[in-house]
C-alpha positions in Angstrom: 0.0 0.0 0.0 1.0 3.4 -1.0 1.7 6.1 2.0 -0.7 9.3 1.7 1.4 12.2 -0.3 1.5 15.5 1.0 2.4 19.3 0.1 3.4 22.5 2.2 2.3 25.5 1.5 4.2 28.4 3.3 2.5 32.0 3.0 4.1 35.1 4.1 6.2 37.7 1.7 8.0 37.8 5.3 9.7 34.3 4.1 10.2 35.5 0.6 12.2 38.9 1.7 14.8 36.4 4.1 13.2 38.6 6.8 11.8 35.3 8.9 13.3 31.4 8.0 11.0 29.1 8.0 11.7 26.7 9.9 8.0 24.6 9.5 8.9 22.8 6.4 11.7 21.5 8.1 9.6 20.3 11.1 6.6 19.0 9.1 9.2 17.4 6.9 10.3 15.4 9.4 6.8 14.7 11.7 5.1 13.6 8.1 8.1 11.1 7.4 8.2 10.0 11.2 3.9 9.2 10.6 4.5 7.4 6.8 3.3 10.5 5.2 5.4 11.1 1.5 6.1 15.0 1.7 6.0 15.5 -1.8 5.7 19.2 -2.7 6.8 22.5 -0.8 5.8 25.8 -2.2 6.1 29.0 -0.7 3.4 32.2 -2.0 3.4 35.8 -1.0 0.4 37.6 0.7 -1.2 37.4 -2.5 -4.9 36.3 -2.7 -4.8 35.2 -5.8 -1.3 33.3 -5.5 -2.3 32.1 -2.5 -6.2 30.3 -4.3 -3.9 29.2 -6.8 -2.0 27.1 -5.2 -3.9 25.5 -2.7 -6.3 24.5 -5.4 -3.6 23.0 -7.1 -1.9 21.2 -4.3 -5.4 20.6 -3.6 -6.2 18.5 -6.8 -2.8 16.4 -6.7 -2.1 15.5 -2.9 -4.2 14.0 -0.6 -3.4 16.5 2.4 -1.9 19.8 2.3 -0.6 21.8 4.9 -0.3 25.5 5.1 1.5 28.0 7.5 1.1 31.3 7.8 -1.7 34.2 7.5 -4.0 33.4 9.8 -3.3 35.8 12.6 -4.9 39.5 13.8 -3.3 41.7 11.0 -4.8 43.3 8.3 -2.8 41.2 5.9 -3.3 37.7 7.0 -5.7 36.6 4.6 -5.3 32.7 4.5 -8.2 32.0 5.5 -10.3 34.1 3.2 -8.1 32.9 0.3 -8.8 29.0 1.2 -12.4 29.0 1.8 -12.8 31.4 -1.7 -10.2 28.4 -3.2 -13.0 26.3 -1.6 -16.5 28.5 -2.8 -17.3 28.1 1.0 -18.9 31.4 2.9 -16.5 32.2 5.4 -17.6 34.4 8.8 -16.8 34.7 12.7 -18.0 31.4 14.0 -19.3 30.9 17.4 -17.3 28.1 19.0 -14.2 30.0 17.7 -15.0 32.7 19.0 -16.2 31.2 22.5 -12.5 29.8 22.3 -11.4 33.2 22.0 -13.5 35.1 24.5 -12.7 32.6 27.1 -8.8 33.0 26.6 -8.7 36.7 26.6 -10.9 37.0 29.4 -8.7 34.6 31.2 -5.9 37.1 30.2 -7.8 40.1 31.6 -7.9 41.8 28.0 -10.0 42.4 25.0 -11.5 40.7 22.6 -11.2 43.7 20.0 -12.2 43.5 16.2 -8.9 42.8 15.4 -8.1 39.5 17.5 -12.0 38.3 16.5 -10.5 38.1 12.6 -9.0 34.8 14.1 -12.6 33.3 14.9 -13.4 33.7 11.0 -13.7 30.2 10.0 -15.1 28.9 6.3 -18.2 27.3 6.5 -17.9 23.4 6.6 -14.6 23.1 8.4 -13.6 21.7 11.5 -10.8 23.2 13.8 -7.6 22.5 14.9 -7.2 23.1 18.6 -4.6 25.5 19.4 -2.8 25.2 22.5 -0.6 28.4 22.5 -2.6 31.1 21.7 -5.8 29.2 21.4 -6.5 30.9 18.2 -7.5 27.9 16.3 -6.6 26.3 13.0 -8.8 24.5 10.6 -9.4 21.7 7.8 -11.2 22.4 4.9 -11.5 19.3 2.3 -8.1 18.1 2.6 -6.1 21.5 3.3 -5.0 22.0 7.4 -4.5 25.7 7.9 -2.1 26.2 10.5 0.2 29.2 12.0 2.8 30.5 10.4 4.7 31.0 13.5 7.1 28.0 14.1 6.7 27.9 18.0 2.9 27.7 17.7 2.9 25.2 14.5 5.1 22.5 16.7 2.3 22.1 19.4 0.0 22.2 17.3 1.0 18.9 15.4 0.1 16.5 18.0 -3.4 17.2 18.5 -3.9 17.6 14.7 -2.8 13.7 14.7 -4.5 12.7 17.4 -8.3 13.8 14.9 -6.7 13.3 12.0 -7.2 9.6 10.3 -5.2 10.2 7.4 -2.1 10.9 9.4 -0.8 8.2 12.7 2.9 7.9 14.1 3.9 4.6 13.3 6.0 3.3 16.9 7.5 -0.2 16.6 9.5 -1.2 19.3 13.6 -1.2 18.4 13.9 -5.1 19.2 11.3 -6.0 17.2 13.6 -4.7 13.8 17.1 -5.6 15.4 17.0 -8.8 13.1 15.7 -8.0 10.0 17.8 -4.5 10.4 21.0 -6.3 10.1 19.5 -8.7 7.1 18.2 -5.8 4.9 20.9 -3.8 5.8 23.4 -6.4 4.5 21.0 -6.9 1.1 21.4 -2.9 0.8 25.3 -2.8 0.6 25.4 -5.7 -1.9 23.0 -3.2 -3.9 24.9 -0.3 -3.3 28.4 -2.0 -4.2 26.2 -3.6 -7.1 24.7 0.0 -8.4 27.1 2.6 -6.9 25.6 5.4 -7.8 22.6 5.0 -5.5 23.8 6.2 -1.8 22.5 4.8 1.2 19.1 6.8 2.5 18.6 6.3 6.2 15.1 7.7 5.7 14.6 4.9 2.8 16.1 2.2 4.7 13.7 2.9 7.8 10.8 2.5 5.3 12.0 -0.8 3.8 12.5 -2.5 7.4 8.9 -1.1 8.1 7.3 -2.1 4.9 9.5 -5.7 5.3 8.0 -5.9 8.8 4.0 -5.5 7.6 3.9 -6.9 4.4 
């Protein structure tokens, strides 16, 4: 069986200027590896509504799950949301159980709720959120696009509970005893390949999926 295949799509004309590094491709790379999720595609857009339709329809159409980061905060232009929901044709308003998430953190903060922090409850119709556990501002899935932040300390804590709802994405764990045999037998049959066809280097990333797929077949 095929893993799921995935793109990122990173929004921000911060990233594009080298004023911020982004540092979430990096992390999803790695979390959608470590759940047997193929990261096949990273793209990064400007603040640009019609870049940004574009290519989450696209990615859209030819992955089964994208993720984006970025644009989805208090600021006039963070306009992710907007731009997936019109990539979408869904309606797209303040909804009331974001913005009971919101009221309740603010209030717990002692400050307001102000027009600009309620842009974060605006959620397109149809789509379920993602809890946040930072700033409680929450993300969302629409169809098979995850909208998460852009900032890389609130994207990490995020991941978890977007795995623990999600059913297209699971960390595989298999206990390291359980591959201490067939490790040493596959990784044998590898360097008679590689001294076979030099010209293919050893992937650690590839040999973790053939002990895994050797160990479930």
């Amino acid at each position: 069986m095929q893993n799921p295949t995935a793109a990122m799509l990173v929004i921000g004309d911060e990233i594009l200027s080298g004023r911020t590094q982004d540092t979430n491709t990096q992390y999803l790379a790695a979390a959608l590896t470590d759940a047997s999720v193929d990261l096949k595609e990273a793209r990064v857009v400007s603040d640009d509504a019609d870049a940004i339709k574009q290519a989450a329809s696209s990615l859209s159409a030819t992955y089964d799950m994208v993720f984006t980061s970025g644009g989805i905060g208090p600021t006039h232009d963070d306009i992710t949301a907007d731009c997936i929901a019109a990539a979408f044709n869904a309606p797209i308003d303040i909804r009331a159980d974001a913005r009971a998430l919101l009221e309740a953190h603010y209030e717990r903060q002692g400050s307001e709720l102000n027009a600009a922090r309620l842009r974060m409850a605006r959620i397109p119709e149809g789509a379920s959120l993602i809890e946040n556990p930072i700033s409680t501002a929450p993300g969302f899935t629409l169809g098979n696009v995850h909208v998460m932040a852009g900032v890389h300390l609130f994207l990490k804590p995020w991941w978890p509970a977007f795995c623990h709802k999600s059913q297209g994405v699971h960390r595989c764990k298999v206990k390291p005893c359980a591959l201490s045999g067939a490790r040493v037998i596959l990784r044998h049959r590898w360097a008679r390949l590689q001294r076979a066809f030099p010209i293919y280097p050893l992937d650690p990333i590839l040999f973790k999926k053939m002990v895994f797929t050797a160990l479930t077949s």
